[in-house]
Backbone and ligand atoms as CSV (ligand in chain L), in Angstrom:
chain,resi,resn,atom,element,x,y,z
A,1,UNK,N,N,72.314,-19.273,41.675
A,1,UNK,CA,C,73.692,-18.780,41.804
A,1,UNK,C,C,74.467,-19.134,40.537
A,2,UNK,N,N,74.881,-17.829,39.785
A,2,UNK,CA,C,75.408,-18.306,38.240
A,2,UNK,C,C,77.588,-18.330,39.471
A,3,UNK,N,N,77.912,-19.328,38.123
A,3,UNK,CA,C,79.054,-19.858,38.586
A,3,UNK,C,C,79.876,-20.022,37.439
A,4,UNK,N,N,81.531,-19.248,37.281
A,4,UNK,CA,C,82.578,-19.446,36.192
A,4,UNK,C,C,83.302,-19.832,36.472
A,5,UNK,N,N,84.337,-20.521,35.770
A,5,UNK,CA,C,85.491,-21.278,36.117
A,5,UNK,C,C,85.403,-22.268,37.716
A,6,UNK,N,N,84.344,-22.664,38.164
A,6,UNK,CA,C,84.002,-23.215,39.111
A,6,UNK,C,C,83.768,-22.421,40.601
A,7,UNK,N,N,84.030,-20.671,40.000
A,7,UNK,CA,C,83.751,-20.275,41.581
A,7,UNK,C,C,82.597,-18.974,41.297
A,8,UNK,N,N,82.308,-18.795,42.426
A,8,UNK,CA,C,81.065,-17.769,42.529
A,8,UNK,C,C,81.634,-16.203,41.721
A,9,UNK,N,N,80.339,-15.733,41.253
A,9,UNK,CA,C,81.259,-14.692,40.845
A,9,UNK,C,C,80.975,-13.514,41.415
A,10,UNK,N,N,81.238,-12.080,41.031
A,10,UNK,CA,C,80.779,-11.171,41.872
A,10,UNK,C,C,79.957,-10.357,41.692
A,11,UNK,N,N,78.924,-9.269,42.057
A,11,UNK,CA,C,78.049,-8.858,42.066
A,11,UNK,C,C,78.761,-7.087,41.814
A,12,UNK,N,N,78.091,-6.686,41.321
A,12,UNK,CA,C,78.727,-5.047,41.095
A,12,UNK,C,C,77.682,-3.959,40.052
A,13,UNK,N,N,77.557,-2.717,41.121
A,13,UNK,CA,C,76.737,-2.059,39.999
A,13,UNK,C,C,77.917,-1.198,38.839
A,14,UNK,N,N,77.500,-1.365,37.772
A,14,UNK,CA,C,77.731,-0.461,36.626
A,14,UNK,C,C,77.251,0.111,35.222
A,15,UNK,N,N,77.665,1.006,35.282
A,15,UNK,CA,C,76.422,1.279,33.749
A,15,UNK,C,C,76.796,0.593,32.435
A,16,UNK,N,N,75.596,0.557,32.005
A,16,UNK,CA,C,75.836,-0.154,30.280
A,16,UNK,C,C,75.738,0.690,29.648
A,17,UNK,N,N,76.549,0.589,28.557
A,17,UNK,CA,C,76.175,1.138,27.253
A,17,UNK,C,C,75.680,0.078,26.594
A,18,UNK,N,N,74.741,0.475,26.123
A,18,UNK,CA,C,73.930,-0.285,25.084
A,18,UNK,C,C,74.534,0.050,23.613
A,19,UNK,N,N,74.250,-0.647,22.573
A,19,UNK,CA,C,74.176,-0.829,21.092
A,19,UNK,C,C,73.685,0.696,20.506
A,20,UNK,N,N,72.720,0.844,20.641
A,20,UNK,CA,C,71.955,2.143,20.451
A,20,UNK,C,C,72.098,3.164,20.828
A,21,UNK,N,N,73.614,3.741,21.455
A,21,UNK,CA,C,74.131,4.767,22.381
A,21,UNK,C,C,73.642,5.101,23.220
A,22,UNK,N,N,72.857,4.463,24.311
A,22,UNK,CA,C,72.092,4.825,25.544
A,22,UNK,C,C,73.087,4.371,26.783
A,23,UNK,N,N,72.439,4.647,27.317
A,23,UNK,CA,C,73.619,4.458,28.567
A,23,UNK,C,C,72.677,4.275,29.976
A,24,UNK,N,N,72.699,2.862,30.889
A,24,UNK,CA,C,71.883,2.688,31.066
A,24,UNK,C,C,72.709,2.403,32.859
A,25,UNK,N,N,71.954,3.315,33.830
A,25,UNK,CA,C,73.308,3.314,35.086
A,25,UNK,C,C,72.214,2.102,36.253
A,26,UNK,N,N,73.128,1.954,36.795
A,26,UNK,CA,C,72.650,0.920,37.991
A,26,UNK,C,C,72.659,-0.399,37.738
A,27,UNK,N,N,73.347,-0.601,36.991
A,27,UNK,CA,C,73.054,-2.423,36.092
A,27,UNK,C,C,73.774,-3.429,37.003
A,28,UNK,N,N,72.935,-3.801,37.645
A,28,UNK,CA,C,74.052,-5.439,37.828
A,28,UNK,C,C,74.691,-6.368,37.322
A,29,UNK,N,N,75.540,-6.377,37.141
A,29,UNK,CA,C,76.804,-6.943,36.604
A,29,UNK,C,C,77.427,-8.035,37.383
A,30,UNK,N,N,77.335,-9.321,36.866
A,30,UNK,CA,C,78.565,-10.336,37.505
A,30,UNK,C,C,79.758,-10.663,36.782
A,31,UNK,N,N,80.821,-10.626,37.730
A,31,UNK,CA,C,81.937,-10.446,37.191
A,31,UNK,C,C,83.058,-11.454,37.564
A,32,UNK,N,N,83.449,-12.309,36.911
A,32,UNK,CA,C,84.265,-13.486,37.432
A,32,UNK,C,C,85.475,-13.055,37.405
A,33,UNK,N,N,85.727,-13.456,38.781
A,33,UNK,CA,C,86.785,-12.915,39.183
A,33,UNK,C,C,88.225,-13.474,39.124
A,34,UNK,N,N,88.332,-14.874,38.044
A,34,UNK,CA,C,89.195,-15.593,37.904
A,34,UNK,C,C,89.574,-15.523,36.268
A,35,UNK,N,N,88.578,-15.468,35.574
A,35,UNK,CA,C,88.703,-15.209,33.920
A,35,UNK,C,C,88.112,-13.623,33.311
A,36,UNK,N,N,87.428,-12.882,34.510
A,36,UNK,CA,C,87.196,-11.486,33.959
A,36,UNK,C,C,85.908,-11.490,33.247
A,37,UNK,N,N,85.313,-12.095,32.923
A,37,UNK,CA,C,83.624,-12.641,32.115
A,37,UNK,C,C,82.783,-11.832,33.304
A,38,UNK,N,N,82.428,-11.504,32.180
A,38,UNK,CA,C,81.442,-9.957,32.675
A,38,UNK,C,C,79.919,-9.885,32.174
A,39,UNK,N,N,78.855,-10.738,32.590
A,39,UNK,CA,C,77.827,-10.568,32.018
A,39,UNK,C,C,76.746,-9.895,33.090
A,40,UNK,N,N,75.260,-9.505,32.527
A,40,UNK,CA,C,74.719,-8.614,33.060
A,40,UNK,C,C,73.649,-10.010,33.727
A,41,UNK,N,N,73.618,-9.373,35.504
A,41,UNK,CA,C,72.699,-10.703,36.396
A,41,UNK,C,C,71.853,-11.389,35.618
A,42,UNK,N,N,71.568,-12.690,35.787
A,42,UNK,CA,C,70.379,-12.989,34.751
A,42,UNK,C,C,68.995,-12.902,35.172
A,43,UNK,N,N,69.271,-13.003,36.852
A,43,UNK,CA,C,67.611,-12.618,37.327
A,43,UNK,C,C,67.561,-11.054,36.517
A,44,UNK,N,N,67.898,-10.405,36.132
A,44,UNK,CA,C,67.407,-8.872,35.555
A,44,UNK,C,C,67.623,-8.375,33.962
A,45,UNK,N,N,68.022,-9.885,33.419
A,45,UNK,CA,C,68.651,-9.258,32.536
A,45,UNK,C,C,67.749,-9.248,31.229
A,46,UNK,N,N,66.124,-9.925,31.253
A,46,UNK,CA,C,65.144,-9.361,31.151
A,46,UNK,C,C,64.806,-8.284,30.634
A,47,UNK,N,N,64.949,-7.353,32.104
A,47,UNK,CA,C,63.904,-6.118,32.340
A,47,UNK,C,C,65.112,-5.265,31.850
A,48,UNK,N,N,66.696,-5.781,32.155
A,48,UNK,CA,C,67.322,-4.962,31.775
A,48,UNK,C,C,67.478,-4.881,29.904
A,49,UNK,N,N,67.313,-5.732,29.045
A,49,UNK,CA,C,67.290,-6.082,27.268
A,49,UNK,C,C,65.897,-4.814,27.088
A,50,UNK,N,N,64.969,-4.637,28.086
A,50,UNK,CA,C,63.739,-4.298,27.536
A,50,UNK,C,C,63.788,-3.161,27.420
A,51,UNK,N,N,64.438,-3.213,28.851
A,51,UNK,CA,C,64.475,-1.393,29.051
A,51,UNK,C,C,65.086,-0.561,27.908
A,52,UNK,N,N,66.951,-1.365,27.468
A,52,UNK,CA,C,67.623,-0.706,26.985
A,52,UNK,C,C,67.110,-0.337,25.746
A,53,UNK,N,N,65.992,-1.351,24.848
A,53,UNK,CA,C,65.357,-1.343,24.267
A,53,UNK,C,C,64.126,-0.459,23.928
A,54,UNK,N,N,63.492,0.101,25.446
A,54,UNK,CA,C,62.839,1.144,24.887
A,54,UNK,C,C,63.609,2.605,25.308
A,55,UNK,N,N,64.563,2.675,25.907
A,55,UNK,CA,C,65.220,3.928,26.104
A,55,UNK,C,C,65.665,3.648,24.483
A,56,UNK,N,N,66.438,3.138,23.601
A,56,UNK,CA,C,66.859,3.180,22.460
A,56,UNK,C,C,65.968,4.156,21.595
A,57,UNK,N,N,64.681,2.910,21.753
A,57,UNK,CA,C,63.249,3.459,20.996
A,57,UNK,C,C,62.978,5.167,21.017
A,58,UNK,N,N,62.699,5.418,22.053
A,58,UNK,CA,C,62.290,6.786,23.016
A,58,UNK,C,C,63.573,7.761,22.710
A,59,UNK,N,N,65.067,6.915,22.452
A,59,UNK,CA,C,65.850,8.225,22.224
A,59,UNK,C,C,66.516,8.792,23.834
A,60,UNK,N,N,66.046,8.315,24.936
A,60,UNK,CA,C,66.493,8.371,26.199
A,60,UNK,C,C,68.174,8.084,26.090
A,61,UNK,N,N,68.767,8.973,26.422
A,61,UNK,CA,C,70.844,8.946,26.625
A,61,UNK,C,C,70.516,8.262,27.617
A,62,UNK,N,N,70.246,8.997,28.792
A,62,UNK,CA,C,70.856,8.062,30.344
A,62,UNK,C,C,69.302,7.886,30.862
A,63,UNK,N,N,69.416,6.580,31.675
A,63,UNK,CA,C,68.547,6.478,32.463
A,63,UNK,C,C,68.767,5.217,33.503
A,64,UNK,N,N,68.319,5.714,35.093
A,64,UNK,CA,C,68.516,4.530,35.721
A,64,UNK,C,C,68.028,2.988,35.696
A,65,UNK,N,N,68.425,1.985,35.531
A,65,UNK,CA,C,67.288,0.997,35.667
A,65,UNK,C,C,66.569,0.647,37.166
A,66,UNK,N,N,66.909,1.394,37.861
A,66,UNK,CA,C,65.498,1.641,39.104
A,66,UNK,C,C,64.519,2.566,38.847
A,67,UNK,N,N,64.277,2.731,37.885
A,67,UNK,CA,C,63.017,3.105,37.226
A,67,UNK,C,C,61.924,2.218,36.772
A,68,UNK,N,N,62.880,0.858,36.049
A,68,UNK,CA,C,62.257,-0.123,35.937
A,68,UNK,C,C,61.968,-1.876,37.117
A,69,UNK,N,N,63.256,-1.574,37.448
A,69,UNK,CA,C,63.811,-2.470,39.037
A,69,UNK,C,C,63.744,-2.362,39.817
A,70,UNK,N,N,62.914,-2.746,41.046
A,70,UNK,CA,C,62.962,-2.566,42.145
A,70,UNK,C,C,63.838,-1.817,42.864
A,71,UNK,N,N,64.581,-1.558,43.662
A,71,UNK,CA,C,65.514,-1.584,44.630
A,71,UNK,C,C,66.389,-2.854,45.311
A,72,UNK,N,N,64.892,-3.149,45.356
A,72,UNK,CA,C,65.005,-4.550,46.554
A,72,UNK,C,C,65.953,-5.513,45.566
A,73,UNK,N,N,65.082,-5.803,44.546
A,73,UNK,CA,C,65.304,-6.942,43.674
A,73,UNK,C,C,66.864,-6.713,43.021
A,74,UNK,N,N,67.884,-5.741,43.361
A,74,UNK,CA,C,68.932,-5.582,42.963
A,74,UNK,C,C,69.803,-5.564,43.839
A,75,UNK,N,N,69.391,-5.540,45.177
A,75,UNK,CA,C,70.158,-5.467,46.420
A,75,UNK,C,C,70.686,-6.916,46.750
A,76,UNK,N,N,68.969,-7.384,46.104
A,76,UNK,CA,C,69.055,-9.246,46.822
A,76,UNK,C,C,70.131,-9.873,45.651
A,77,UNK,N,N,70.268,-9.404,44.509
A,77,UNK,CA,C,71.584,-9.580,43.258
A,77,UNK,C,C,72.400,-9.924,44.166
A,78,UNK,N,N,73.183,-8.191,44.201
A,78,UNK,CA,C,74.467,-8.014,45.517
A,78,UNK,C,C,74.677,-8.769,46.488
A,79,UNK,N,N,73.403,-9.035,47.219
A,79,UNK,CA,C,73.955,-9.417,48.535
A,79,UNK,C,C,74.175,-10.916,48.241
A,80,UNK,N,N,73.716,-11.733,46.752
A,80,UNK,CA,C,73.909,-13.072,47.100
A,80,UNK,C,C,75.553,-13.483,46.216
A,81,UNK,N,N,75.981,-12.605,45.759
A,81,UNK,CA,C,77.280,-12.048,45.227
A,81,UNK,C,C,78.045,-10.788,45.892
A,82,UNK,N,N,78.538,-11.609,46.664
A,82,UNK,CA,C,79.251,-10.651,47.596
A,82,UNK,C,C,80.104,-9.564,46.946
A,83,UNK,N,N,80.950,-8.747,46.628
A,83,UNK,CA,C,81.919,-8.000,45.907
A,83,UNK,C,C,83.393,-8.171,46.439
A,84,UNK,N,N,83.093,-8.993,47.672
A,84,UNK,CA,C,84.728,-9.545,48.145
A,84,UNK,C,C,84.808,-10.921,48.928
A,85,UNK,N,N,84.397,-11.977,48.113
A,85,UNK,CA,C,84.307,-13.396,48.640
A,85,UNK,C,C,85.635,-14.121,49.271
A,86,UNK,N,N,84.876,-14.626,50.615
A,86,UNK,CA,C,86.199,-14.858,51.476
A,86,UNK,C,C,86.524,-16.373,50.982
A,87,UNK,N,N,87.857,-16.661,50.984
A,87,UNK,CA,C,88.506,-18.028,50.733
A,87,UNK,C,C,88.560,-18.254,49.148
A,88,UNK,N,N,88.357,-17.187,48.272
A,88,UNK,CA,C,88.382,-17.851,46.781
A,88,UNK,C,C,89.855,-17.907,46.928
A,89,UNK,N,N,89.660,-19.603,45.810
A,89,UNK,CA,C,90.782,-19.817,45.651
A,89,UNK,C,C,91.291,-19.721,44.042
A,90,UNK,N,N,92.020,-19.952,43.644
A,90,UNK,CA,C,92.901,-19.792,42.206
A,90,UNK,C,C,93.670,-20.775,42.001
A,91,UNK,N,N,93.262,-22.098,41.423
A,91,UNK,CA,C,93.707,-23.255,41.221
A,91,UNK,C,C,94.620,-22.700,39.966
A,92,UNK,N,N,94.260,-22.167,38.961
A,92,UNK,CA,C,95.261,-22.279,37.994
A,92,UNK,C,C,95.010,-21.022,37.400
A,93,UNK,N,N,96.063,-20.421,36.833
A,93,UNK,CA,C,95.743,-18.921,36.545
A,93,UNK,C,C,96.651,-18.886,34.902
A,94,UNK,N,N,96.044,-18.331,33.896
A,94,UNK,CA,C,97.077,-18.530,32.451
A,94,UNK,C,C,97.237,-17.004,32.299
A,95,UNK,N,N,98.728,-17.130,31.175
A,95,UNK,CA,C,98.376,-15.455,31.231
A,95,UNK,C,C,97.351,-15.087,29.799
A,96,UNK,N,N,96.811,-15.589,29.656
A,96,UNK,CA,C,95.608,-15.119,28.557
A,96,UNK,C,C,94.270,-14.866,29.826
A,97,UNK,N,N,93.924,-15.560,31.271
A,97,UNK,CA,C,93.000,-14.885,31.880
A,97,UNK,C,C,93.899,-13.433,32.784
A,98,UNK,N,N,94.853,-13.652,32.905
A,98,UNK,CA,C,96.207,-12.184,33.286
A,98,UNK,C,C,95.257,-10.877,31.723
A,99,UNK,N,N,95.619,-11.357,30.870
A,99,UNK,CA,C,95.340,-10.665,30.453
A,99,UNK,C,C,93.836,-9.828,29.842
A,100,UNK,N,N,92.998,-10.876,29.890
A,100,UNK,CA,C,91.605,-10.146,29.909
A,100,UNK,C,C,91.203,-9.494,31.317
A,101,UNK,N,N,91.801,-9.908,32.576
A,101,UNK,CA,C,91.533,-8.991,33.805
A,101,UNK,C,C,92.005,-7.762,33.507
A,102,UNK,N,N,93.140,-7.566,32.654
A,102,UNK,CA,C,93.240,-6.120,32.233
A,102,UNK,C,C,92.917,-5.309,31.886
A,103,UNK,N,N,92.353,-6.210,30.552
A,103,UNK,CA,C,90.957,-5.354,29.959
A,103,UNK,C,C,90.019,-4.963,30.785
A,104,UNK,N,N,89.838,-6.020,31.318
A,104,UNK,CA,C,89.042,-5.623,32.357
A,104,UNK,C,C,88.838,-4.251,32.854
A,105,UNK,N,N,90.217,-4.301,33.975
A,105,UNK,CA,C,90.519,-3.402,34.621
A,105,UNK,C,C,90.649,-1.667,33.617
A,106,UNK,N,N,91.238,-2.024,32.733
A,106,UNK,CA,C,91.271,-0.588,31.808
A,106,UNK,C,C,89.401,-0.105,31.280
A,107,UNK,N,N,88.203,-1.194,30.993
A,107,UNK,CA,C,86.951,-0.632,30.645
A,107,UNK,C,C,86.384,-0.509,32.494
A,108,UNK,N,N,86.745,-0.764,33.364
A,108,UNK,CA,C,86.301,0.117,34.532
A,108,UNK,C,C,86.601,1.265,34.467
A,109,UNK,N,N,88.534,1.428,34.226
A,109,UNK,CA,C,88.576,2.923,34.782
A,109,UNK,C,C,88.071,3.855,33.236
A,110,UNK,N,N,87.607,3.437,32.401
A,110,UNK,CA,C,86.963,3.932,31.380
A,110,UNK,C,C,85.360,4.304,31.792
A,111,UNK,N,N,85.243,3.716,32.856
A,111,UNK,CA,C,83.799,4.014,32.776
A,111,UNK,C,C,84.244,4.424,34.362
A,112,UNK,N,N,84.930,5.055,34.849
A,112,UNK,CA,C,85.038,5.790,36.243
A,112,UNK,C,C,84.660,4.906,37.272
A,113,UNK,N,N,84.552,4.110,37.237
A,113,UNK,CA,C,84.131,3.399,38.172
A,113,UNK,C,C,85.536,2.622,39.510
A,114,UNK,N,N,85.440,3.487,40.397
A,114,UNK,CA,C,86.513,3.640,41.104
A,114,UNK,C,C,87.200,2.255,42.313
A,115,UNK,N,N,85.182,1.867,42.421
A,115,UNK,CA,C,85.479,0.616,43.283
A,115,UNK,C,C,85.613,-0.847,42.778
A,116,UNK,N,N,85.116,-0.923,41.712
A,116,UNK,CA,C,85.134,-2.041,40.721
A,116,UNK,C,C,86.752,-1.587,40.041
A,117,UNK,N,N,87.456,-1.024,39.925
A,117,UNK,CA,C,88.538,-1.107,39.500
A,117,UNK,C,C,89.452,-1.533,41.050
A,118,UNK,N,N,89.399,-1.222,41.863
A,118,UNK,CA,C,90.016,-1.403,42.666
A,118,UNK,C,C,89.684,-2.731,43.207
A,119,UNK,N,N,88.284,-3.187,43.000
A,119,UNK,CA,C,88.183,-4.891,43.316
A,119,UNK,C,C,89.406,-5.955,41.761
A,120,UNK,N,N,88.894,-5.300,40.873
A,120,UNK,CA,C,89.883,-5.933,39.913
A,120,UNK,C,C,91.067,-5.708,39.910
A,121,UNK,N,N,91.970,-4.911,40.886
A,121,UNK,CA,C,93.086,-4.774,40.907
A,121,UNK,C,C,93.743,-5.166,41.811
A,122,UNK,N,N,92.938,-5.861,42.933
A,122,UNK,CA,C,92.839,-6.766,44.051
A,122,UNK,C,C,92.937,-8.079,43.437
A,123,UNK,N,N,91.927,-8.722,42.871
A,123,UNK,CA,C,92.250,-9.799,41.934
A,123,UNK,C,C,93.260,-9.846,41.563
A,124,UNK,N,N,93.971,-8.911,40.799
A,124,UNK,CA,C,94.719,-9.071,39.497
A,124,UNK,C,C,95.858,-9.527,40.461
A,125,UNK,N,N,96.782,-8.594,41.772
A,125,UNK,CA,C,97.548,-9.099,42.250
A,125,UNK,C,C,97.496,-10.814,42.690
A,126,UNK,N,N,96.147,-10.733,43.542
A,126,UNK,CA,C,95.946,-12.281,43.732
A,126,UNK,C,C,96.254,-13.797,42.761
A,127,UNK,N,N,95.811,-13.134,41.325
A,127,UNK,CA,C,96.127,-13.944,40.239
A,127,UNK,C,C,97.679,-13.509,39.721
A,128,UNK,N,N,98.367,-12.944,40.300
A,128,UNK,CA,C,99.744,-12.679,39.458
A,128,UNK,C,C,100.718,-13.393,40.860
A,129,UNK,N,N,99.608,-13.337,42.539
A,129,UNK,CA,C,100.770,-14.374,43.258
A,129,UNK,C,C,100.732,-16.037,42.798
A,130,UNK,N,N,99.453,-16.177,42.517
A,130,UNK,CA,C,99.417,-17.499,42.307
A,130,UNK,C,C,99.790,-18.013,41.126
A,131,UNK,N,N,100.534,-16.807,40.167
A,131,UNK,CA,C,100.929,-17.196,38.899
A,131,UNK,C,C,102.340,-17.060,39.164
A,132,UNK,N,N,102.594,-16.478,40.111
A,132,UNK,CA,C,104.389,-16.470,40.655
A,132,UNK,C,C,104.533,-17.575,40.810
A,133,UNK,N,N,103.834,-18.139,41.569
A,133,UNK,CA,C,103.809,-19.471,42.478
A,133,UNK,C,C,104.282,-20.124,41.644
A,134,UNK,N,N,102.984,-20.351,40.581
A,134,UNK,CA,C,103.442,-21.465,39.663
A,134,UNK,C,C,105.185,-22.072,38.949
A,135,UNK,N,N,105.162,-20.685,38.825
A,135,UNK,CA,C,106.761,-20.570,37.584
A,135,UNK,C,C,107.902,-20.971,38.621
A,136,UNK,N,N,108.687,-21.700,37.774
A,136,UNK,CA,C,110.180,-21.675,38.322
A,136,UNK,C,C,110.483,-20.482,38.272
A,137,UNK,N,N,111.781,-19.883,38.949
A,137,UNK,CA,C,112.035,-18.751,39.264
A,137,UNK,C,C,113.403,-18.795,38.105
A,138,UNK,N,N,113.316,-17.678,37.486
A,138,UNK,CA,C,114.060,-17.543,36.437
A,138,UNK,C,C,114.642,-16.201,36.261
A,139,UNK,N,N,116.149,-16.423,35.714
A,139,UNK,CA,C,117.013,-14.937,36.329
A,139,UNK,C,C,116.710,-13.863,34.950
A,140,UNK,N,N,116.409,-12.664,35.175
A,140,UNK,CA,C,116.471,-11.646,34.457
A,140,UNK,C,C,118.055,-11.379,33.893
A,141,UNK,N,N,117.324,-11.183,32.268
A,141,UNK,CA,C,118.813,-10.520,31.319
A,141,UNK,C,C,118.431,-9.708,31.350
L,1,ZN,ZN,ZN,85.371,-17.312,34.646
């Protein structure tokens, strides 16, 4: 179980673009849901360097990596990274991680991805109550 800022992170399919303009769909992706750190599962990330590597080679644009991945072996990713973990909490929230969830949120809806933007936009409120929280309340000029 990979772990950021001390909490679990989340599990999500999305496509990569690779280096080599390939584009590589079904990728598991964990995505911390407190600082926005976005790396590709590490149980796969392997088969996933190899692949992208010979689709590069080969000249392949798109291709799924369940060609090379199981099914199974990407499900068991997901299911041990839930995509909506109950009780996370948000001990401290800065606005420099405010602001890479943005990014965030803007390379989802760049890559269409409709439910992963909407999990990060779930976050984002979550991290902007607990960043209310924090602040004294201060009057608008
Ligand atoms: Zn993190």
């Amino acid at each position: 179980m990979d772990f950021c800022c001390g909490t679990s992170m989340i599990g999500r399919l999305a496509p990569l673009h690779t280096e080599g303009g390939a584009v590589l769909t079904d990728v598991p992706f964990l995505f911390c849901p407190t600082c926005g750190n976005t790396v590709v599962a590490s149980d796969v990330e392997f088969d996933v360097t190899m692949f992208a590597h010979y689709c590069e080679t080969d000249g392949v644009k798109t291709a799924s990596v369940f060609d090379v991945i199981e099914r199974d072996r990407v499900q068991a990713i997901l299911d041990e990274y839930p995509s909506r973990p109950v009780g996370l909490e948000y001990p401290s929230v800065t606005a420099e991680q405010l602001d890479h969830m943005l990014d965030l949120w803007n390379f989802a809806r760049e890559m269409g991805d409709e439910l992963w933007r909407n999990d990060i936009r779930d976050a984002l409120v979550r991290l902007h109550k607990v960043r209310s929280a924090e602040r004294q309340p201060q009057s608008q000029t």
